[in-house]
NUNUZA-237863 format. One line per field, with one value per residue: residue number from 1; x, y, z of N, C-alpha, C in turn; residue in three letters. Coordinates in steps of 0.2 Angstrom, whole numbers. Layout:
N
nr: NUM / ...
n.X: X / ...
n.Y: Y / ...
n.Z: Z / ...
ca.X: X / ...
ca.Y: Y / ...
ca.Z: Z / ...
c.X: X / ...
c.Y: Y / ...
c.Z: Z / ...
rest: Ala / ...
This chain:
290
nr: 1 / 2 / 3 / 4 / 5 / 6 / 7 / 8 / 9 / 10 / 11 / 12 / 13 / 14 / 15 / 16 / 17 / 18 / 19 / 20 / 21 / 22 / 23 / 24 / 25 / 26 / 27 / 28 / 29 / 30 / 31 / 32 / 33 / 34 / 35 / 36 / 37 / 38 / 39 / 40 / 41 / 42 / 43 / 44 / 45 / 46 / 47 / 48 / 49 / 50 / 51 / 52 / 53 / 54 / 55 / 56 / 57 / 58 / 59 / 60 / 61 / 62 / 63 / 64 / 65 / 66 / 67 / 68 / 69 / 70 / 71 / 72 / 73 / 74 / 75 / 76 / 77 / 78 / 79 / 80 / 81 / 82 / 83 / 84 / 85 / 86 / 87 / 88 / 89 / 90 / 91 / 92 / 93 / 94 / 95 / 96 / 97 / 98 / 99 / 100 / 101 / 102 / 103 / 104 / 105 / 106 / 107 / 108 / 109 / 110 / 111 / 112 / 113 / 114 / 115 / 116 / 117 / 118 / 119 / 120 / 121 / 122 / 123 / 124 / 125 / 126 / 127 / 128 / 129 / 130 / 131 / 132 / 133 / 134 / 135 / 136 / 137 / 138 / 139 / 140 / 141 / 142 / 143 / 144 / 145 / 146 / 147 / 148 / 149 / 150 / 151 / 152 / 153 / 154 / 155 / 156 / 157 / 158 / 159 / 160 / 161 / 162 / 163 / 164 / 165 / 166 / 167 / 168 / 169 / 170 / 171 / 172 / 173 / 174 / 175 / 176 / 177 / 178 / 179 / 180 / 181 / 182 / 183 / 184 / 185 / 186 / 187 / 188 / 189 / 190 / 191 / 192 / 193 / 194 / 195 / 196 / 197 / 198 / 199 / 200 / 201 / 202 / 203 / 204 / 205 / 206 / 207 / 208 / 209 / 210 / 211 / 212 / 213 / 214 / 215 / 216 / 217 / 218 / 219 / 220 / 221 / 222 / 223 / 224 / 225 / 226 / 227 / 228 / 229 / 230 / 231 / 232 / 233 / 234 / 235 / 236 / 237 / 238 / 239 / 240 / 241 / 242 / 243 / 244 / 245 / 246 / 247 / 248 / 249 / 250 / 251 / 252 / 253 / 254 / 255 / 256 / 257 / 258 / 259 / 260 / 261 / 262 / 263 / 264 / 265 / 266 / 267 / 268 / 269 / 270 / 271 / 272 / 273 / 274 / 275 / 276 / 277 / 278 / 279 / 280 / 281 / 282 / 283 / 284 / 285 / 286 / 287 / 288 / 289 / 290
n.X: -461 / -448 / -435 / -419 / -406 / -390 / -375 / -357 / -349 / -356 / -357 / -349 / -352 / -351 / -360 / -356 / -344 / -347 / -354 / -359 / -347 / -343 / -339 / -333 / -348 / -361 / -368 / -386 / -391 / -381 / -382 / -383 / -389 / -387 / -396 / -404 / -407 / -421 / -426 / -434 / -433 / -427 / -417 / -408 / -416 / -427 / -437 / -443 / -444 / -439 / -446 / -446 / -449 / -440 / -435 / -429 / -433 / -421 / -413 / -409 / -407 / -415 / -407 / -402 / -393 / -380 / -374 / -361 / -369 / -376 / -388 / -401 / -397 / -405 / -402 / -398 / -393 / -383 / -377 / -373 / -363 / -357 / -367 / -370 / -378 / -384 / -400 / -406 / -419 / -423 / -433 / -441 / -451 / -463 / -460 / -463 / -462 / -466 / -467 / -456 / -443 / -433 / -422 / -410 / -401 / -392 / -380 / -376 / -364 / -355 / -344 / -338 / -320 / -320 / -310 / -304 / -312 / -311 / -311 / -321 / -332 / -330 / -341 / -343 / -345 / -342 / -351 / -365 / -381 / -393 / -410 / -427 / -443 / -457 / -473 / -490 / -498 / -494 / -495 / -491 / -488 / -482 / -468 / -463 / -448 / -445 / -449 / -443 / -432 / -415 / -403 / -389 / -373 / -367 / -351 / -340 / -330 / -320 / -316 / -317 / -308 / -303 / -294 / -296 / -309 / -305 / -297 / -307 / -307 / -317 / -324 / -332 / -341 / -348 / -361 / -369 / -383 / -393 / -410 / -421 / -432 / -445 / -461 / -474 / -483 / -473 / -461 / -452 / -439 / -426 / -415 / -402 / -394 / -383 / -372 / -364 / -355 / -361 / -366 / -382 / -378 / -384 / -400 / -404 / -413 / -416 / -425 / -415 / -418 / -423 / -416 / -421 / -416 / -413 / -424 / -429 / -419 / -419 / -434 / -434 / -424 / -430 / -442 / -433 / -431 / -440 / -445 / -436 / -436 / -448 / -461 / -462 / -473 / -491 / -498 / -507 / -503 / -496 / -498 / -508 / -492 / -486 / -476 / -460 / -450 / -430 / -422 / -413 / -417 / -431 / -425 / -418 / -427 / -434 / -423 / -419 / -429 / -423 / -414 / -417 / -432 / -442 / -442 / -435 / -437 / -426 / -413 / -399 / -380 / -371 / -359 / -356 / -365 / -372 / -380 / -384 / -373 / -373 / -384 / -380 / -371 / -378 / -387 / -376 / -373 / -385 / -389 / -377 / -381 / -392
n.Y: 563 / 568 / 557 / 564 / 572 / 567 / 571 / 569 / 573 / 583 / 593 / 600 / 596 / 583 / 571 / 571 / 565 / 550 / 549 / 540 / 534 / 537 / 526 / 509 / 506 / 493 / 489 / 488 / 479 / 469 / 461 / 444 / 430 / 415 / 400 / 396 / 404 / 414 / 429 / 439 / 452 / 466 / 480 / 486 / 487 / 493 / 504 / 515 / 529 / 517 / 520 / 518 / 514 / 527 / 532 / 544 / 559 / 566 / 556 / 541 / 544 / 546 / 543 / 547 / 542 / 541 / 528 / 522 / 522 / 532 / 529 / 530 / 525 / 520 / 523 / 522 / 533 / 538 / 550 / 556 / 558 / 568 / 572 / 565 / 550 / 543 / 537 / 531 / 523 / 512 / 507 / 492 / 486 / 477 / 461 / 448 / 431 / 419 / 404 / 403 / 393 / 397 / 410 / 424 / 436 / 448 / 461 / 478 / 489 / 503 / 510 / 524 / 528 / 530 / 539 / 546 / 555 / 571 / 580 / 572 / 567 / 555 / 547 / 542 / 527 / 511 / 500 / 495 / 489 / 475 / 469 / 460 / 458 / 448 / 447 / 443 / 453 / 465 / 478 / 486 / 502 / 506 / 498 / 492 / 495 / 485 / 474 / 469 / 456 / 453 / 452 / 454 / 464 / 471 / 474 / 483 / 476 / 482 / 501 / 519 / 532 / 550 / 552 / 540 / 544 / 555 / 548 / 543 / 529 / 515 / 508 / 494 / 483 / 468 / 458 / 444 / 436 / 427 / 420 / 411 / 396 / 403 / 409 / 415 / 427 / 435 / 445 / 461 / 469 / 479 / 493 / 498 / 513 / 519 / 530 / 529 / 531 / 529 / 522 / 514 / 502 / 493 / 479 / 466 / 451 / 434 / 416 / 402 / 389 / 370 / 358 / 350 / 338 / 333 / 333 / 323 / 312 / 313 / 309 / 294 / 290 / 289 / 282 / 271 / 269 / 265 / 255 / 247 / 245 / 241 / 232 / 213 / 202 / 203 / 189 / 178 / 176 / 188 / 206 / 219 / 230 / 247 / 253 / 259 / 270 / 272 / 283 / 291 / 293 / 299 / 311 / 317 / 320 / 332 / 341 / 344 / 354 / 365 / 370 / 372 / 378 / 374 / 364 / 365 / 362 / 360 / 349 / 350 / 354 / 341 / 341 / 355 / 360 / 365 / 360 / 348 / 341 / 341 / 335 / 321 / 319 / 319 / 304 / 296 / 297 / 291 / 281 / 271 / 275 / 269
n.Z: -268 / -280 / -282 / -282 / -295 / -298 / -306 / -309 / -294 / -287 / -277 / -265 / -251 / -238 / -244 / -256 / -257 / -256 / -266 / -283 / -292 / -309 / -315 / -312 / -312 / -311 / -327 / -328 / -338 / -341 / -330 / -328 / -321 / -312 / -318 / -308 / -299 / -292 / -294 / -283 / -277 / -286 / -286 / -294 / -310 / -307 / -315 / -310 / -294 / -281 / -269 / -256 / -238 / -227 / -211 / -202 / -208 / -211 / -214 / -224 / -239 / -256 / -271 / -287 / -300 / -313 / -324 / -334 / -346 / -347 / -341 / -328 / -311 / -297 / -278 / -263 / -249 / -237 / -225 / -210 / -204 / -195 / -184 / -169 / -163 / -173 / -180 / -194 / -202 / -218 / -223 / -238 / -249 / -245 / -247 / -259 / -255 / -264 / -259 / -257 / -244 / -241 / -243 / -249 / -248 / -259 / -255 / -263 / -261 / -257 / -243 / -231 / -227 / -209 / -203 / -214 / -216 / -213 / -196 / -191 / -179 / -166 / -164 / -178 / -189 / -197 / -201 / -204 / -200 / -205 / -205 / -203 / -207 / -206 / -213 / -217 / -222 / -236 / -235 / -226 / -214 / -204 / -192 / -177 / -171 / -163 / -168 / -177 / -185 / -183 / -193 / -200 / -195 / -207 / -212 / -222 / -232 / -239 / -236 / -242 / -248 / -246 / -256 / -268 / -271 / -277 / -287 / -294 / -290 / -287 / -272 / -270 / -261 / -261 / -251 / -246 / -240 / -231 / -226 / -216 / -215 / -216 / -218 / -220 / -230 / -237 / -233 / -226 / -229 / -219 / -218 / -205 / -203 / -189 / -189 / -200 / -217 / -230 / -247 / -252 / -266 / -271 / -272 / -270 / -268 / -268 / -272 / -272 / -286 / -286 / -295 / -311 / -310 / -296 / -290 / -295 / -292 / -278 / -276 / -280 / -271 / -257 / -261 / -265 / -254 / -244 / -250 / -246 / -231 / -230 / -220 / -216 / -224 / -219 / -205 / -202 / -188 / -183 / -179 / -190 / -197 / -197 / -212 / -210 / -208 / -206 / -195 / -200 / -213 / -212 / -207 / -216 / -227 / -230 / -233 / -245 / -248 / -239 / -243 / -259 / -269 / -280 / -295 / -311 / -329 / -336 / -335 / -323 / -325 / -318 / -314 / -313 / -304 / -287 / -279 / -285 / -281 / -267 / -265 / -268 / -259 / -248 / -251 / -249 / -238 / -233 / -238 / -231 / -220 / -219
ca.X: -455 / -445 / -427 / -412 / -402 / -384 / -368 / -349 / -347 / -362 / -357 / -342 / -351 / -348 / -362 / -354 / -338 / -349 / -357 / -357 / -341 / -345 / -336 / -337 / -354 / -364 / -376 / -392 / -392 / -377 / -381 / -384 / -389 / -388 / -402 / -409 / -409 / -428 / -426 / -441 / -432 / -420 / -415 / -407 / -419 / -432 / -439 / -445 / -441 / -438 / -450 / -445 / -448 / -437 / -436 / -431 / -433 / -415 / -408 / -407 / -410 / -416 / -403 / -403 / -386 / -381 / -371 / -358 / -373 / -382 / -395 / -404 / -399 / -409 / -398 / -400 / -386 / -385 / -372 / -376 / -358 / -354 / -369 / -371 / -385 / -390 / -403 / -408 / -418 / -422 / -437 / -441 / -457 / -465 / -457 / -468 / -456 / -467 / -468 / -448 / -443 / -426 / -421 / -403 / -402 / -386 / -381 / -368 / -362 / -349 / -343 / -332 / -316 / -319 / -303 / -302 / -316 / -308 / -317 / -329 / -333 / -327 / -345 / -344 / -347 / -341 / -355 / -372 / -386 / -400 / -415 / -431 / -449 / -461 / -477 / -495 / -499 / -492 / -497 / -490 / -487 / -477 / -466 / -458 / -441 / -443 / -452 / -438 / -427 / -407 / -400 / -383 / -371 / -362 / -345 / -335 / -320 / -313 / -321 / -314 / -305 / -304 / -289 / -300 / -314 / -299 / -294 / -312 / -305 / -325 / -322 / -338 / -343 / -352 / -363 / -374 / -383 / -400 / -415 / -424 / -439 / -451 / -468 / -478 / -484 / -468 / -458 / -451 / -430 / -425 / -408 / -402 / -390 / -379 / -370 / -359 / -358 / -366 / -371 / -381 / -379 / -391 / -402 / -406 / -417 / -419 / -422 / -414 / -422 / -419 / -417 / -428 / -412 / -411 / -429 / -430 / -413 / -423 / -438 / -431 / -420 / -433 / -447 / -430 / -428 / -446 / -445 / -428 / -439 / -457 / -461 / -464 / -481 / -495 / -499 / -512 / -500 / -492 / -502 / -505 / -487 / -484 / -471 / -456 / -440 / -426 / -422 / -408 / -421 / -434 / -423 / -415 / -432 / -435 / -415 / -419 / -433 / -421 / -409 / -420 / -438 / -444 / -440 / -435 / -438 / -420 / -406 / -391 / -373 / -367 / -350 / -354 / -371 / -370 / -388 / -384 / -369 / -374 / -389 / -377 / -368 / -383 / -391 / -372 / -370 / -391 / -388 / -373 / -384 / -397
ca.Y: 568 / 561 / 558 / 569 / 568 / 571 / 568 / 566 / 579 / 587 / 600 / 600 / 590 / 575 / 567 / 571 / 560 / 547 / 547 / 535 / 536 / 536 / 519 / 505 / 502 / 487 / 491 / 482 / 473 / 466 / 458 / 441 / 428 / 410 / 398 / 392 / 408 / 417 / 435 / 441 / 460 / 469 / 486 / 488 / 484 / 496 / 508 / 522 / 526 / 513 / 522 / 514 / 520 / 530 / 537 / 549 / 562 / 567 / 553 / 538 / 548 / 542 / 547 / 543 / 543 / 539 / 522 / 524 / 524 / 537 / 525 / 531 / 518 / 520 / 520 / 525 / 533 / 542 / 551 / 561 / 558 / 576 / 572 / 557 / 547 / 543 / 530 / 531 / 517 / 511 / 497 / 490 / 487 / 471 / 456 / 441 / 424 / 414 / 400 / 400 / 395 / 402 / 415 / 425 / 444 / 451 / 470 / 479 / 494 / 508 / 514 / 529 / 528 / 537 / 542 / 550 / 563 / 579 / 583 / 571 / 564 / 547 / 542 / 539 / 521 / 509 / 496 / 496 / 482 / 473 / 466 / 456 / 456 / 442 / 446 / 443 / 462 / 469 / 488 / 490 / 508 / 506 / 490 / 493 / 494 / 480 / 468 / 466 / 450 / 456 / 445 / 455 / 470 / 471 / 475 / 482 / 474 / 489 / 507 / 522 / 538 / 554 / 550 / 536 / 549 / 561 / 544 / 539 / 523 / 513 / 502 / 491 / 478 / 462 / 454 / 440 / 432 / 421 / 420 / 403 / 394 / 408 / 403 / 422 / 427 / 439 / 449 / 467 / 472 / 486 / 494 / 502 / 517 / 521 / 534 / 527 / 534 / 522 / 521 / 508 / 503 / 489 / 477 / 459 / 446 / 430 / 410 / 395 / 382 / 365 / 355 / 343 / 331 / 334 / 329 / 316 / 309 / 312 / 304 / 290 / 287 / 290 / 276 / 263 / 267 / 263 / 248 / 242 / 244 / 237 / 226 / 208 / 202 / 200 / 181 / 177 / 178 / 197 / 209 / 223 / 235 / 251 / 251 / 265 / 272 / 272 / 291 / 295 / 293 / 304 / 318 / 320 / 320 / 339 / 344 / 346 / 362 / 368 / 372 / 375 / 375 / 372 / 361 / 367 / 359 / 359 / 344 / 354 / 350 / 337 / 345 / 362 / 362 / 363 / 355 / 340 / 338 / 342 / 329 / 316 / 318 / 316 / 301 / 293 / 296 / 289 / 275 / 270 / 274 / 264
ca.Z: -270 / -285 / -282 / -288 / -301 / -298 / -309 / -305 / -290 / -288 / -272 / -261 / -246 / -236 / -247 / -261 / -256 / -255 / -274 / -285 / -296 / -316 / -319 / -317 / -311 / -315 / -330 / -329 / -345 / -340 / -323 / -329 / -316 / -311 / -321 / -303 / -295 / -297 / -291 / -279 / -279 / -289 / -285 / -301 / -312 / -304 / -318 / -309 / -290 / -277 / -263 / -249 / -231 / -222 / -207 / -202 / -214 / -212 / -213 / -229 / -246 / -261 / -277 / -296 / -303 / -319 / -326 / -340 / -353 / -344 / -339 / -320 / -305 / -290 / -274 / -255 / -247 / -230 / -223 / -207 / -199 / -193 / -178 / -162 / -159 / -178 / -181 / -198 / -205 / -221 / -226 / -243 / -248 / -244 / -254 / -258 / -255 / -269 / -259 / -253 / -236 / -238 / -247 / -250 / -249 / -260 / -256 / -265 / -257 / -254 / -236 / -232 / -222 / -205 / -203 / -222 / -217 / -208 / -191 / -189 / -169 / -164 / -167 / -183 / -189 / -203 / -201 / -201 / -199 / -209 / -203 / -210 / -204 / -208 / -214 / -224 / -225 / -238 / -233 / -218 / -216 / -198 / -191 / -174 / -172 / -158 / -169 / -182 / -183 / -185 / -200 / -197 / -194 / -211 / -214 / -228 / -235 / -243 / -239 / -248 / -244 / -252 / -261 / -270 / -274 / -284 / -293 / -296 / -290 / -282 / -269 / -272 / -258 / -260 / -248 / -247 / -230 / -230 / -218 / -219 / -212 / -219 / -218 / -220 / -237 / -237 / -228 / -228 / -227 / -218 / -215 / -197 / -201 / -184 / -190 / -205 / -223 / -234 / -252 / -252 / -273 / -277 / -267 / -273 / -264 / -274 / -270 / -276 / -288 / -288 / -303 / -312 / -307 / -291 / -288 / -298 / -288 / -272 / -276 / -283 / -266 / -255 / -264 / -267 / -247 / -242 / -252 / -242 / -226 / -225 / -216 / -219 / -228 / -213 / -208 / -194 / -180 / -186 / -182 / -194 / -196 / -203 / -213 / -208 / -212 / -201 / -192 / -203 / -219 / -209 / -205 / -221 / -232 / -228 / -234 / -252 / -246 / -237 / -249 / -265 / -271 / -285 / -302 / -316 / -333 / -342 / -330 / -325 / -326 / -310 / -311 / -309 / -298 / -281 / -277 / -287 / -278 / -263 / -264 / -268 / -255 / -242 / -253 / -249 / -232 / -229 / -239 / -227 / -211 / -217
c.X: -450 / -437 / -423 / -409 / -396 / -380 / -363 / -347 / -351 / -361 / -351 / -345 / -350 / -352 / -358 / -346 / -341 / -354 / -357 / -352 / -343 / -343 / -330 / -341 / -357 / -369 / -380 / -393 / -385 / -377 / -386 / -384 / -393 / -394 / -408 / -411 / -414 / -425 / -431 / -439 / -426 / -419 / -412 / -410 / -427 / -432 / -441 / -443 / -446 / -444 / -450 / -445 / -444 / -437 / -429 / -430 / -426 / -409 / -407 / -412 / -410 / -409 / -402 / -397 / -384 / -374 / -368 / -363 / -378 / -386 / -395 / -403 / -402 / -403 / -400 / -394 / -388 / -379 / -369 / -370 / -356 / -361 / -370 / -376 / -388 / -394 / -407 / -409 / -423 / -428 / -438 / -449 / -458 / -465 / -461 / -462 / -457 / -465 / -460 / -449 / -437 / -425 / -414 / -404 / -394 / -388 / -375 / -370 / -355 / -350 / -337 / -329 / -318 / -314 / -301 / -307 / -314 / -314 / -322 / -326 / -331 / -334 / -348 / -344 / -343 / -345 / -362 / -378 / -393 / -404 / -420 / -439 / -455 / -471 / -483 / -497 / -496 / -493 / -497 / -486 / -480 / -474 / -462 / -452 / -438 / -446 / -449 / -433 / -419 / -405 / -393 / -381 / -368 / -358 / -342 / -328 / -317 / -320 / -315 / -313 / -307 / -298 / -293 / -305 / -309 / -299 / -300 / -311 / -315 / -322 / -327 / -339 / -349 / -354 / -368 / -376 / -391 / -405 / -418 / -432 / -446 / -456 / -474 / -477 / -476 / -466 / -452 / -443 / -431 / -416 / -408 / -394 / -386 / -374 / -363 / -359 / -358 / -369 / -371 / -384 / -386 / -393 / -406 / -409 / -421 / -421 / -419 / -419 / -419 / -420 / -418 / -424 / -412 / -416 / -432 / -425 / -417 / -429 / -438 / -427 / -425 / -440 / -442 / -429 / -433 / -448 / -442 / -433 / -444 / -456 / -464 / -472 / -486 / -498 / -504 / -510 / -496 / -498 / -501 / -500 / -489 / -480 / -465 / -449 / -436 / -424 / -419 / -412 / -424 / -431 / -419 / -419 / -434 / -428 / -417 / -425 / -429 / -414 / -413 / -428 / -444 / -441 / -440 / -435 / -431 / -415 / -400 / -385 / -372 / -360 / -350 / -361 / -373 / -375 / -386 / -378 / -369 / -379 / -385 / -375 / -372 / -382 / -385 / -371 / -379 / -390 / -383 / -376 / -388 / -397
c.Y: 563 / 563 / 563 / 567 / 569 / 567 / 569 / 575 / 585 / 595 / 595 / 597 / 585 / 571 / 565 / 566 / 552 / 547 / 544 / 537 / 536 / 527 / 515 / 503 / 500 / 488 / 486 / 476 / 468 / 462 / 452 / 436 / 421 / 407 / 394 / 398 / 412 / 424 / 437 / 450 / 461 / 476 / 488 / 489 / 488 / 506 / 515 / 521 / 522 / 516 / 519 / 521 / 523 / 534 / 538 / 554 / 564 / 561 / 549 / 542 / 545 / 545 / 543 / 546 / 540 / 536 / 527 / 524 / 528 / 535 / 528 / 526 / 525 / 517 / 527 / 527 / 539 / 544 / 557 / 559 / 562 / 575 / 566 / 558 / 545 / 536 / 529 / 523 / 519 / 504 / 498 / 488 / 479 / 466 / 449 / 435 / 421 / 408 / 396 / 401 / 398 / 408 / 419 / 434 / 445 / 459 / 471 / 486 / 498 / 509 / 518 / 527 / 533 / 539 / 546 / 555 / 568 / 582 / 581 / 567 / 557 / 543 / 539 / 533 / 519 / 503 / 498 / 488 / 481 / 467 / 462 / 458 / 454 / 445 / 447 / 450 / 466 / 476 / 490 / 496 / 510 / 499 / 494 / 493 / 486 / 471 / 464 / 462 / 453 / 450 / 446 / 461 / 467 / 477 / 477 / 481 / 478 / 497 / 511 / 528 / 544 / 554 / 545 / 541 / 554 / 557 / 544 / 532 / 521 / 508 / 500 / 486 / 476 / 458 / 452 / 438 / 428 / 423 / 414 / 402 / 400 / 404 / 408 / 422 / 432 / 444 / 458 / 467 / 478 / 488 / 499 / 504 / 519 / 528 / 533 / 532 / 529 / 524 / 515 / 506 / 496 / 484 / 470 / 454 / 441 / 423 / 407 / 389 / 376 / 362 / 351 / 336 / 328 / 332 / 322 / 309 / 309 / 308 / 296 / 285 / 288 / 282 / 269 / 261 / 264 / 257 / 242 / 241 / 243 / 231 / 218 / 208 / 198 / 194 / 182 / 177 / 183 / 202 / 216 / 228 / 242 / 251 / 260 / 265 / 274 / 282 / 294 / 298 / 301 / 310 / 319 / 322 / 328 / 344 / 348 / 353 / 366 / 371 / 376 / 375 / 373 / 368 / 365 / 362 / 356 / 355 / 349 / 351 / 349 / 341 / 353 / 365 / 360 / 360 / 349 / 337 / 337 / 336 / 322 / 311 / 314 / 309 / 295 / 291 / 293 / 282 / 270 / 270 / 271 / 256
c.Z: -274 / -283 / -284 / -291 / -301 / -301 / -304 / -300 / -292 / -282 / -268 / -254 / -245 / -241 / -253 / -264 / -257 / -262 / -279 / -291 / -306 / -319 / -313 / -313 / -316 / -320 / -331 / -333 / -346 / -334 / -326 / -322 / -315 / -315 / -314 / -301 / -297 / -291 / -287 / -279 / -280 / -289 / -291 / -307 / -312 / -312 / -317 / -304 / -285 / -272 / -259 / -246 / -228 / -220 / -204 / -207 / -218 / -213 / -222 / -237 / -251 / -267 / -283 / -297 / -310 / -320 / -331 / -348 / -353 / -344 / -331 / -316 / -299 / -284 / -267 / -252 / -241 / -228 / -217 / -201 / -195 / -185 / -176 / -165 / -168 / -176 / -186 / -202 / -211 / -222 / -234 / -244 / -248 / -252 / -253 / -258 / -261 / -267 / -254 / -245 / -235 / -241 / -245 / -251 / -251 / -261 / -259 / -263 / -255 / -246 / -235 / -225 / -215 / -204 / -208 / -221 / -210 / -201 / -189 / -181 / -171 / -166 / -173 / -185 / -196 / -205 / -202 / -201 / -203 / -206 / -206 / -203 / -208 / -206 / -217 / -224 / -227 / -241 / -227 / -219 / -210 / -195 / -185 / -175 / -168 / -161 / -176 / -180 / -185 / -189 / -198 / -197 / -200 / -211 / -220 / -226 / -236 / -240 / -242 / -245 / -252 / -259 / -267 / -274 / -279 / -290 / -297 / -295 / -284 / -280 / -265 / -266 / -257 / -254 / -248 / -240 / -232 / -223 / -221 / -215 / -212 / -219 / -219 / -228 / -240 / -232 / -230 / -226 / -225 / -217 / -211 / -200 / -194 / -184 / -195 / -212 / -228 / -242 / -254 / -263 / -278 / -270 / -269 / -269 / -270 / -270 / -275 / -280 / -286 / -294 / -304 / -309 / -303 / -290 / -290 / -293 / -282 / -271 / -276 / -277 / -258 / -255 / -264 / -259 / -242 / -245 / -248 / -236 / -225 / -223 / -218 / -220 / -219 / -212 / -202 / -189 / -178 / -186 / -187 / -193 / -199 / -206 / -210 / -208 / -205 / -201 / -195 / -211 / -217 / -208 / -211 / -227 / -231 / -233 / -239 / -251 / -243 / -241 / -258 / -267 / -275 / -293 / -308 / -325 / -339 / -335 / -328 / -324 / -321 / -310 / -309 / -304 / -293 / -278 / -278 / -283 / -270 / -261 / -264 / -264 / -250 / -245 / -251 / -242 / -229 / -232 / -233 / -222 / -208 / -216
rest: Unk / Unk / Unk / Unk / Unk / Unk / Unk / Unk / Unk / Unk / Unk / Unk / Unk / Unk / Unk / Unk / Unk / Unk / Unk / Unk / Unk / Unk / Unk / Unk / Unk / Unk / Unk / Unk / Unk / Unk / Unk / Unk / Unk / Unk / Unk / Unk / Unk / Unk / Unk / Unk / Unk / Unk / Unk / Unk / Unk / Unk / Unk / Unk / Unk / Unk / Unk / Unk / Unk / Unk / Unk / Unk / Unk / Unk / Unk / Unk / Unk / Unk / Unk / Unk / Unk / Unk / Unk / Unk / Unk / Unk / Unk / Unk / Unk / Unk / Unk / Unk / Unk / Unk / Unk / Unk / Unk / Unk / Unk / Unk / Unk / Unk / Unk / Unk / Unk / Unk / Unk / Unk / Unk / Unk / Unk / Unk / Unk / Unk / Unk / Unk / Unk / Unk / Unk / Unk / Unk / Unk / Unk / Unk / Unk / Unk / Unk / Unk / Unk / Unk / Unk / Unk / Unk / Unk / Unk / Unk / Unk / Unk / Unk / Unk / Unk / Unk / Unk / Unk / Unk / Unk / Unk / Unk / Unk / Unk / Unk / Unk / Unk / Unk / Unk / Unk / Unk / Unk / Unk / Unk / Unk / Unk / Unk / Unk / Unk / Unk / Unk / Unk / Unk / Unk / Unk / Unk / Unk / Unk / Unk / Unk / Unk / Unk / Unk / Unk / Unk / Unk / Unk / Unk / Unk / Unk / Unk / Unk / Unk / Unk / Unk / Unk / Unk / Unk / Unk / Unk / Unk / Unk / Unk / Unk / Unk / Unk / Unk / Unk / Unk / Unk / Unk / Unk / Unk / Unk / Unk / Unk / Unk / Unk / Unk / Unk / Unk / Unk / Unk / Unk / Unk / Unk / Unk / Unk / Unk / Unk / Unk / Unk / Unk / Unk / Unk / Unk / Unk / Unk / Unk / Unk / Unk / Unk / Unk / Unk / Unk / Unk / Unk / Unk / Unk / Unk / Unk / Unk / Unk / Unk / Unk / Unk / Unk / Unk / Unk / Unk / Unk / Unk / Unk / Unk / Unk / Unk / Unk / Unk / Unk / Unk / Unk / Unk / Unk / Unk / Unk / Unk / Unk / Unk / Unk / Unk / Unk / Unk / Unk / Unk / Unk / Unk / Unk / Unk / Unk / Unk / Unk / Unk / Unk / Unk / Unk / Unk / Unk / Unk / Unk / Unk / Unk / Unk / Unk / Unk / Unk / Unk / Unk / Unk / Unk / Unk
């Protein structure tokens, strides 16, 4: 079933308090993004719809809304405040890592004031939670609920009342969070509704690269540090050693995967990238321990 299409103030209910404002959302061609960072999924960027799962039928709905150049975004919004007990969730479809072990999920997202909606119960919410689950089959049709990992309950900084909706004032929030030591061919997101009003406006899952610098800098202090410590030349009364590096080397040799992973072909600027400066730091404080 394909999405709907609504413009500014499509119908007078709660949903409709909760629709994306005509301006200023972020148009596509305009979301420019870091030279390390490789995207794995873009929610924005999606040409036809998104088809993600959700259950229950009543609950998270697909919606095409149109940007200030009447281009179609894809967005998920849910807003079934007026009854208890919700539990509307939300998966994506199985996202391949390409090889990352960490990776970084940015949401951006509206949430409506409870207080700003007339007659609704106490159990309305201004949170909701995001999840992950790890793994190689990408056609999984069902995922328990008990088999997913909680990343977090997100929060908005700002939500938005009806007085905001009159102005068309959008009170947009940004959030990032990670998951790490991935090791499965890829893994699925899902979001756990409780009962809040939510549109969720875009959904991005990328890694970090590192840069040809950056490995070349680690290489370089890894070989000069295995140098520092082999062991003397074997004489007939020595018998044969391994050579080895002191615990501080060992346990830092990993770092640079955990942070980034891959090389890229152009050096980046030491003054404004946080890898390289970050490397530094370690190679300063190993140096110093060994």
């Amino acid at each position: 079933m394909a999405p709907r299409v609504l413009w500014i103030y499509p119908s007078p209910s709660l949903l409709s308090f909760l629709l994306l404002f005509y301006a200023p959302w972020p148009c596509r061609a305009l979301r420019n993004y870091p030279e390390n960072e490789v995207t794995l999924l873009d929610s924005m960027s999606a040409l036809a719809d998104l088809g993600w799962e959700a259950y229950p039928n009543e609950g998270w709905e697909e919606i095409s809304v149109m940007d200030e150049r009447n281009t179609p975004m894809r967005t998920y919004q849910v807003c079934n405040v007026m009854e208890a007990n919700q539990n509307n969730w939300l998966r994506t479809r199985h996202i391949s890592r390409e090889g990352a072990q960490r990776v970084y999920i940015e949401i951006k997202f509206t949430l409506r004031d409870c207080n700003s909606l007339p007659g609704v119960p106490g159990t309305c919410k201004e949170t909701f939670n995001m999840y992950y689950y790890e793994s190689n089959n990408a056609n999984l049709w069902f995922i328990k609920e008990s088999q997913y990992v909680k990343i977090d309950t997100i929060a908005a900084d700002e939500s938005f009342t009806q007085v905001d909706v009159g102005d068309r004032v959008m009170k947009l929030n940004t959030e990032v969070r990670d998951i790490s030591n991935l090791s499965k061919k890829g893994f699925y997101l899902a979001f756990q509704d409780l009962g809040a009003c939510i549109a969720l406006v875009s959904v991005r899952v990328f890694y970090k690269k590192c840069s040809l610098t950056c490995e070349v800098l680690m290489e370089s202090l890894l070989a000069s540090l295995i140098d520092k410590h082999q062991t003397p030349p074997i004489t007939a009364l020595s018998p044969p050693q391994t050579p080895t590096l002191p615990s501080s080397v060992l346990f830092s040799a990993p770092i640079m995967g955990a942070f980034c992973t891959t090389a890229t072909t152009s050096p980046p600027d030491p003054a404004t990238d946080p890898s390289f400066l970050l490397l530094v730091l370690i190679h300063l404080a190993i140096f110093l321990a060994a």
